[in-house]
C-alpha positions as CSV (number, residue, x, y, z in Angstrom):
1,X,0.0,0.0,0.0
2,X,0.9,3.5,-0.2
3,X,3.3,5.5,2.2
4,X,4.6,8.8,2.5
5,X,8.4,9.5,3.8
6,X,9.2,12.5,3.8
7,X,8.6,15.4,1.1
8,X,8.4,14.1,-2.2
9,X,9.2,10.8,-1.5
10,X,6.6,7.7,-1.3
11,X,6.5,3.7,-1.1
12,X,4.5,1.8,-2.8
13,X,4.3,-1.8,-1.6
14,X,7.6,-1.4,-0.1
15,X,9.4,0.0,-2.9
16,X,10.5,3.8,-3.5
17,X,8.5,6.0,-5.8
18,X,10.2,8.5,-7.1
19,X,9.1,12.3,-8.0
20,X,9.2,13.3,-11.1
21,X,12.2,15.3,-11.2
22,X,13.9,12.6,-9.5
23,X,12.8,10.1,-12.2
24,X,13.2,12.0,-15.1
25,X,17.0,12.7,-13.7
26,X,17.1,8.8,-13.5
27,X,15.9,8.7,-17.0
28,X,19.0,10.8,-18.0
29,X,21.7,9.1,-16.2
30,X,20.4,5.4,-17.3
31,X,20.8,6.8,-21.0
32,X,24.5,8.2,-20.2
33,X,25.3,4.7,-18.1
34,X,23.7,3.0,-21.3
35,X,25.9,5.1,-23.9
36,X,29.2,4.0,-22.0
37,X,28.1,0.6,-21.6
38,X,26.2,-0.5,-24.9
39,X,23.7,-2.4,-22.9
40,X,20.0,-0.1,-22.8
41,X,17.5,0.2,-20.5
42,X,13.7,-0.2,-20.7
43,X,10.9,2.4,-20.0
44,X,7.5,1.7,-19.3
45,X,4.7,4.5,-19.0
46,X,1.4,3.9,-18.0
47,X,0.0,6.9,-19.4
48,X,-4.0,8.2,-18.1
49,X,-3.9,7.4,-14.6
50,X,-6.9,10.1,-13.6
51,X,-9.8,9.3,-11.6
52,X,-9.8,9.0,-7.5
53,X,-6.7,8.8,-5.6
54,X,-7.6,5.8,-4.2
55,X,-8.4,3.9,-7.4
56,X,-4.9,5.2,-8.7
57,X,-3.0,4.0,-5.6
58,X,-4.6,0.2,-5.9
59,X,-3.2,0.3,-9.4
60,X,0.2,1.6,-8.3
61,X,0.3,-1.1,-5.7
62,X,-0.4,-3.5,-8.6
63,X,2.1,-2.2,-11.0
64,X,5.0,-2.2,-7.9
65,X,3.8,-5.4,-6.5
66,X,4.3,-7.0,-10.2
67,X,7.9,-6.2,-10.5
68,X,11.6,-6.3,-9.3
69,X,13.4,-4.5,-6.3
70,X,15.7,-3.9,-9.1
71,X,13.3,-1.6,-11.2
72,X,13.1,1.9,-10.6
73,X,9.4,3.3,-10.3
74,X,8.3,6.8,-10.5
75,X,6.1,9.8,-11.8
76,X,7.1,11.0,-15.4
77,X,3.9,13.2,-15.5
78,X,2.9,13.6,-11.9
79,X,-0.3,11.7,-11.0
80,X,-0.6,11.2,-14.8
81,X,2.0,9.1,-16.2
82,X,4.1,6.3,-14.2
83,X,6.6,4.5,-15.1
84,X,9.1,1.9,-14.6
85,X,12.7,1.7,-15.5
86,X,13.8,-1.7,-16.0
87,X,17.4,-2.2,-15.4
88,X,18.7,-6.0,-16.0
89,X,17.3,-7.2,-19.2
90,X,19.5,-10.8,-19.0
91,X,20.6,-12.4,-22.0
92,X,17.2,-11.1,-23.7
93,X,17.6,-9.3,-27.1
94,X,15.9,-6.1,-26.7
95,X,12.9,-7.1,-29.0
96,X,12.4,-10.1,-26.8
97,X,12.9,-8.3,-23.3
98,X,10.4,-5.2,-24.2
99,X,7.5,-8.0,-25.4
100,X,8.1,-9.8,-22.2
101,X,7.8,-6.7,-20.5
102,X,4.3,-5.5,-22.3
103,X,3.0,-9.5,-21.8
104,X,3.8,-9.2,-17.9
105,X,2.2,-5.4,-17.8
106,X,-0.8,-6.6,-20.0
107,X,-1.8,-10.2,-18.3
108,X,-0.7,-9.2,-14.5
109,X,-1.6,-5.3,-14.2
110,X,-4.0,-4.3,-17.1
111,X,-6.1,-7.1,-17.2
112,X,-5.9,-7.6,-12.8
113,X,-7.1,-3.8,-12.2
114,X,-10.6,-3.3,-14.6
115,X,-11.9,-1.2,-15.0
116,X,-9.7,1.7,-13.7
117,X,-7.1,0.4,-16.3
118,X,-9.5,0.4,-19.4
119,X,-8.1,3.8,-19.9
120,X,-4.5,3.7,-19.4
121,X,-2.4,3.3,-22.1
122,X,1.3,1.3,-21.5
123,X,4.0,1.8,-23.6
124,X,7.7,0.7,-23.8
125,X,10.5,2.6,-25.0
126,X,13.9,1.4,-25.5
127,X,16.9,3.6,-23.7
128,X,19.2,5.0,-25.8
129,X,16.5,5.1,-29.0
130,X,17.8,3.5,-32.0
131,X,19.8,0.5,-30.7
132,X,19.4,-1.1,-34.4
133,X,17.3,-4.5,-33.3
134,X,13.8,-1.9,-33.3
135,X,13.8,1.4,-35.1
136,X,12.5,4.4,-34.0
137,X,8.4,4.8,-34.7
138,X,6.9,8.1,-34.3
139,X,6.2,7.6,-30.5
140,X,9.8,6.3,-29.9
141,X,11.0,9.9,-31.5
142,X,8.9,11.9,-29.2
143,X,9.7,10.2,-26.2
144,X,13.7,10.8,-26.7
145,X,13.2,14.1,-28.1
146,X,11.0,14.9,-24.9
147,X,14.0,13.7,-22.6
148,X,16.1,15.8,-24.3
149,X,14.1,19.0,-23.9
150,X,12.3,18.3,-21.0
151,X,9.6,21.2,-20.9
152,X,10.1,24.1,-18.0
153,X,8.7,27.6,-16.8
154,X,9.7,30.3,-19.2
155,X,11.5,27.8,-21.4
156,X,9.4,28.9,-24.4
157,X,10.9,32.6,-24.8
158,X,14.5,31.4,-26.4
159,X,13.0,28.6,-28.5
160,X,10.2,31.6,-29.6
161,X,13.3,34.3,-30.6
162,X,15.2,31.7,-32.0
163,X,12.2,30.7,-34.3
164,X,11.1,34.3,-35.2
165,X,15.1,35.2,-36.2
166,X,15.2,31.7,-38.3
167,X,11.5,32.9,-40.5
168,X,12.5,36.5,-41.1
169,X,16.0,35.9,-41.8
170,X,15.0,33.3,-44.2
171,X,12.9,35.5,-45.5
172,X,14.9,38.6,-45.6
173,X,18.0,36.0,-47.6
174,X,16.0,35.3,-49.9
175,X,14.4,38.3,-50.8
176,X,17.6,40.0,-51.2
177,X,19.9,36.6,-52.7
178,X,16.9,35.7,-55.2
179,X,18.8,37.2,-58.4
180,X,22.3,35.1,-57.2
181,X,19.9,32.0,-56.9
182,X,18.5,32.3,-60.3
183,X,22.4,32.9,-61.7
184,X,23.6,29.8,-60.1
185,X,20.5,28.0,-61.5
186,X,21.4,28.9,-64.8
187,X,24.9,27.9,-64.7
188,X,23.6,24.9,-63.0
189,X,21.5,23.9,-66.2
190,X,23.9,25.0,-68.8
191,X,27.0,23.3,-67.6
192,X,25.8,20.2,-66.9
193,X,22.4,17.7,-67.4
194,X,19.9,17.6,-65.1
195,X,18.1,20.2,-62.5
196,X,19.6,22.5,-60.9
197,X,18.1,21.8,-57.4
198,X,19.0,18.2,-55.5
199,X,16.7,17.1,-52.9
200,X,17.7,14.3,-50.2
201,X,16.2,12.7,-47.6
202,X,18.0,14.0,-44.2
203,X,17.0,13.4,-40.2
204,X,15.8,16.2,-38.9
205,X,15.0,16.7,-34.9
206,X,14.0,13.9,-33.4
207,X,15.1,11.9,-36.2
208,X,12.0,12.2,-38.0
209,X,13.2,12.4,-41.6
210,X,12.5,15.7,-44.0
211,X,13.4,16.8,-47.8
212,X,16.8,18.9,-47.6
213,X,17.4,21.3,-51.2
214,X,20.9,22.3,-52.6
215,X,22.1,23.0,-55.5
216,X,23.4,20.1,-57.1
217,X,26.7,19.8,-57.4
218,X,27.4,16.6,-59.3
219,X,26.7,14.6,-61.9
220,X,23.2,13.2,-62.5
221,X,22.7,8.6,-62.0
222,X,26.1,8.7,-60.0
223,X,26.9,6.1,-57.3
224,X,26.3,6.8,-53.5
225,X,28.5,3.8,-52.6
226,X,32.1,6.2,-52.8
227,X,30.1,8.2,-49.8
228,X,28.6,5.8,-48.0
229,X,31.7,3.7,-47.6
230,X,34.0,6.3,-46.5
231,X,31.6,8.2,-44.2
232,X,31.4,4.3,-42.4
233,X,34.9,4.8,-41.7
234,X,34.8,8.8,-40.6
235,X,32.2,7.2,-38.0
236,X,34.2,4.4,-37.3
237,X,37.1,6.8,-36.7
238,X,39.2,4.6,-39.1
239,X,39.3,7.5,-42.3
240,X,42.7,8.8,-43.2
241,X,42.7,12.6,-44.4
242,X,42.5,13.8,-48.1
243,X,44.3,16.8,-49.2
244,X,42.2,19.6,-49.8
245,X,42.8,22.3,-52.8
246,X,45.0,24.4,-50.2
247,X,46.7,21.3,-49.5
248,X,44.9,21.4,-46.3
249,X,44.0,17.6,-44.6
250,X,40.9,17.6,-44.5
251,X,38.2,14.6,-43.4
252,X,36.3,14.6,-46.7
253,X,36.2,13.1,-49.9
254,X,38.7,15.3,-52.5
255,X,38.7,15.5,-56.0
256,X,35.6,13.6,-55.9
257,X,34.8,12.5,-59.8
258,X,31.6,12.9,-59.3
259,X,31.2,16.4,-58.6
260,X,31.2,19.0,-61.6
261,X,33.0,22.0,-62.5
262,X,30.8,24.7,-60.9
263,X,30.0,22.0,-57.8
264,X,33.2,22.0,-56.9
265,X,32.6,26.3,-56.7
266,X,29.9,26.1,-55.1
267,X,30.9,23.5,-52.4
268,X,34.1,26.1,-51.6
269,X,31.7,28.9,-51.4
270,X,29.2,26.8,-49.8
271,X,26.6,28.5,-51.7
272,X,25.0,25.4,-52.6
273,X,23.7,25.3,-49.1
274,X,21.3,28.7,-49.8
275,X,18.5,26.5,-51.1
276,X,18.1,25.3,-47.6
277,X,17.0,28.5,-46.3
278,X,13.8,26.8,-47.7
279,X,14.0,24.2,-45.0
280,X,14.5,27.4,-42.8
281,X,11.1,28.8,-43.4
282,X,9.3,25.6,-43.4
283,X,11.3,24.9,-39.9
284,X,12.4,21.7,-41.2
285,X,15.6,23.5,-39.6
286,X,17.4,26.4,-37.7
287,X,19.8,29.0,-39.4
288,X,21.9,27.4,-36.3
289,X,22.3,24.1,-35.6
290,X,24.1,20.2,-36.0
291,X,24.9,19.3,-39.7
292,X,21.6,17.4,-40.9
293,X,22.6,13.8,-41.0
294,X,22.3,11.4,-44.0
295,X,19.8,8.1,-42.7
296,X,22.3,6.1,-43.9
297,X,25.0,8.0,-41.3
298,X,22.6,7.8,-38.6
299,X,22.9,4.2,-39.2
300,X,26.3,3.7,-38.0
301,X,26.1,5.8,-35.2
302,X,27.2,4.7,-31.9
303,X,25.0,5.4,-28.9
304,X,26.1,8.7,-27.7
305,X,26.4,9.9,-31.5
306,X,22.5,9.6,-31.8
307,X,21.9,12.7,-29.0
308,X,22.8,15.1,-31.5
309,X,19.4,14.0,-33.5
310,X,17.2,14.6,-30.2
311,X,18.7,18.0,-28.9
312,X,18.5,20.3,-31.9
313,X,17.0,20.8,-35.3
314,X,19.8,20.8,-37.8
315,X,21.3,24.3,-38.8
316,X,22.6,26.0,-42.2
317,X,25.4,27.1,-40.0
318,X,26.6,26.3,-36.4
319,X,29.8,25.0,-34.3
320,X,31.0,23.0,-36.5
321,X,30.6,24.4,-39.4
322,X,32.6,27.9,-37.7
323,X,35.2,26.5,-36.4
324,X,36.2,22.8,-37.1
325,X,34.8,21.8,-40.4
326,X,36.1,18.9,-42.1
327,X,39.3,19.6,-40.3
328,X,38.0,17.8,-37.3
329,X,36.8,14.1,-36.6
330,X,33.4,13.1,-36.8
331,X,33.8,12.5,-32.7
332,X,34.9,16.2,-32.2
333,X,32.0,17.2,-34.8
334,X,29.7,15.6,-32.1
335,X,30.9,16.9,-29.3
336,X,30.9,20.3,-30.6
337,X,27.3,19.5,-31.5
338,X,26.5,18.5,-28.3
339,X,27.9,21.3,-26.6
340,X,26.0,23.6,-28.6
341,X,23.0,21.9,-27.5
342,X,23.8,21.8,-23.8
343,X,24.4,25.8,-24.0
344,X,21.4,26.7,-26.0
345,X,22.0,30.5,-25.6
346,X,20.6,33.2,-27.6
347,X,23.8,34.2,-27.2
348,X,25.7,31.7,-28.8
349,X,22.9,31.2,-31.6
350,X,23.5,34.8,-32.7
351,X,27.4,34.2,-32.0
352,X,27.6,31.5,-34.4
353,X,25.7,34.0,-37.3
354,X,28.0,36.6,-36.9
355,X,30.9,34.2,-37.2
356,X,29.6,32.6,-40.2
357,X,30.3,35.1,-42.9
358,X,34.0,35.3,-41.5
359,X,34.0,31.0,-42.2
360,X,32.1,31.0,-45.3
361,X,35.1,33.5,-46.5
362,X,38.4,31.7,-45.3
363,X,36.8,28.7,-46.7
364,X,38.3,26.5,-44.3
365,X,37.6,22.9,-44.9
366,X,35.0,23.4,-47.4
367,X,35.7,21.4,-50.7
């Protein structure tokens, strides 16, 4: 039955229910403890629990009496959603564990506490998302993204500025850049076959997928496979450096035979990015932000890689593309990333824009 013990702090059939700042902080460290050990966690939410206090504390008392000392129980939406934190999976692939789980919450807590439970919905999410045995559905996505950017008082004002500054800069670019766009367009079409705009699937916050536009910059029917394989290894940490066209190394494919004449211009310049300020408007992404990933990068992540897809919509511009660019490794890319997302200033988003012009310039790593 339940207890209190002190503020913020209740047992539950003799085991500790924690608030939900304590649990969501449990959450957090689980998916760090998870990222350094490859082995991931289980969440279950028992989302809906309204109704009387006393109906909700028999199917508490259920839900703690049906499992382990070893799992951690607590509010993740106080006297709404509940959940459960299973630690020690065993030898159970995670597919396996997470529909023994569901079969245990269905047959001894759903089906043992009608009909306060008829509307309660139980979920299970895998900790860290995208451990490649299930991918990520639409509910997985939300979930991580939500324990990335957990909502809090006044926490809509930066994300509001930042948004407003992304539409009328946008905006503003592409009023005023709409002549260069139709120029490159035309070179585009009259120096090589094929359109001049290229539009790719990229992962976009949360890792829910979105159509990115450049200007293409190579040749039309070529083979992915040359990219695919060596970005493996830039993940992998196992890529050696090219030499760039300032004989600067570089961590990028040089000299690349697919890209054309006027690409290989615009990819220096990087005005083949400006079509994204598209994206920008439709806030498929952020004038600031992580590099938008290829799916098939996202792929070879490892664990603590993936964050970077949870924390931040993708930018035109940001960290890395200021002041490491394809000089640094794909682990210092993310860790710049992941820095950025940690701060989340107003003052390092608008740092980043002013520094931008200074990088597109210098041309640093660009090829």
């Amino acid at each position: 039955m339940l207890g209190i013990n002190g503020i913020g702090s209740q047992k539950v059939s003799g085991k500790q229910i924690h608030s939900e700042e304590q649990f969501r902080l449990r959450i957090a460290q689980e998916w760090r403890r998870s990222e350094r050990s490859g082995r991931p966690v289980i969440v279950v939410l028992f989302d809906g629990l309204r109704g009387s206090s006393e109906r909700r504390n028999d199917f508490l008392d259920a839900v703690c009496f049906t499992f382990r000392e070893t799992d951690v129980f607590g509010w993740f939406n106080t006297e709404i959603t509940f959940g459960v934190i299973f630690l020690e999976l065993g030898d159970k692939g995670i597919q396996e564990a997470r529909d023994a789980i569901l079969a245990k919450v269905r047959d001894r807590v759903l089906s043992r506490t009608i009909p306060y439970a008829e509307g309660i919905c139980a979920t299970a999410h895998v900790i860290p998302p995208y451990t490649g045995e299930i991918p990520g559905d639409e509910r997985e996505l939300k979930f991580a993204a939500s324990l990335c950017n957990p909502p809090s008082d006044g926490d809509w004002v930066q994300p509001a500025i930042k948004r407003m500054t992304d539409i009328c800069g946008s905006v503003f670019l592409i009023a005023v850049l709409s002549p260069l766009l139709l120029v490159v367009s035309a070179f585009i079409r009259l120096t090589s076959r094929g359109p001049a705009l290229f539009r790719q699937t990229r992962t976009g916050l949360g890792g829910r997928p979105f159509i990115l536009y450049k200007f293409r910059t190579m040749k039309i029917g070529n083979d992915a496979a040359l990219h695919q394989d060596y970005v493996k290894q830039f993940i992998a940490g196992k890529a050696d450096k090219n030499l760039d066209e300032n004989g600067e190394p570089v961590y990028k494919l040089t000299n690349d035979p697919r890209v054309t004449r006027i690409g290989k211009f615009l990819r220096r310049t990087s005005m083949d990015e400006l079509p994204q300020l598209w994206n920008v408007l439709r806030g498929d992404m952020s004038l600031v932000g992580p590099r938008p990933s290829l799916p098939y990068e996202v792929e070879h992540y490892g664990l603590w890689h993936r964050r970077r897809v949870y924390q931040m919509k993708p930018g035109l511009t940001g960290l890395w593309q200021v002041r490491g660019r394809s000089r640094c490794s794909f682990d210092e890319m993310i860790r710049m990333d992941l820095q950025h997302a940690r701060e989340k200033s107003l003052a390092l988003y608008f740092r980043v824009l002013l520094e931008t012009p200074k990088a597109v310039i210098h041309g640093h790593g660009a090829e």
